[in-house]
Every structure is written in structure tokens, then in C-alpha cells.
C-alpha angles and dihedrals in degrees: 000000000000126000126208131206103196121192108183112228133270123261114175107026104187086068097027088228101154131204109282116278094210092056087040092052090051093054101044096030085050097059101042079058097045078057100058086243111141114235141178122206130198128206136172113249127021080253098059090043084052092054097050086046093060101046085049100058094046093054091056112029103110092044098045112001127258091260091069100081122052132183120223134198134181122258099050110138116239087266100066110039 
């Protein structure tokens, strides 16, 4: 098992603002899938982990399916998990 801390790169330094995380996650998180390499991601609000889901999907799903992928949050009942 590995496990990765990513901080996406500066890119205006006078003001420290950084690259998007979200952008950066999609692009790292989508090759790791495009590799068959199991991954979890982790994201801040149940919003931010339905919009990488979504970008994720749409970047495999012809290679493997967009079922394949499925986002998570805490709080589901037993039922629905």
C-alpha cells in the first residue's frame, strides 16, 4: 500500500494561491484509474467528492465503465451503503 499527500503547486507566488485540487486530483486520480490501480480519494464536502466523481467517471468510462467508480460519504444508514 502507498499513500500519497499531494499539494498541488504554486502558481502565483506573491499571493500563494496554488493550481486547483480539485483539477490536480482528476488528473492524477484519472490516471491511476486509467491504470487499473485502485485508488481512494478524499475531499472535503460531499459537493466537492460529487464533482470529482463526476470528472472521474467521465474520464473512464470507456475503458471501465462508469460504474466502476463510486463516490462515498459518511452518514449513509446501513441500508444504503
Amino acid at each position: 500500500k502507498h499513500f500519497v499527500f499531494y499539494n498541488p503547486p504554486i502558481v502565483n507566488k506573491p499571493l500563494n494561491i496554488r493550481r486547483s485540487a480539485t483539477l490536480e486530483v482528476r488528473k492524477i486520480a484519472g490516471e491511476l484509474l486509467k491504470n487499473k490501480i485502485q485508488t481512494i480519494v478524499f475531499a472535503r464536502s460531499r459537493v466537492r467528492v460529487e464533482i470529482i466523481l463526476t470528472y472521474l467517471q467521465e474520464l473512464v468510462k470507456h475503458k471501465l465503465g462508469p460504474k466502476s467508480i463510486m463516490g462515498y460519504r459518511g452518514g449513509y444508514l446501513p441500508t444504503e451503503r
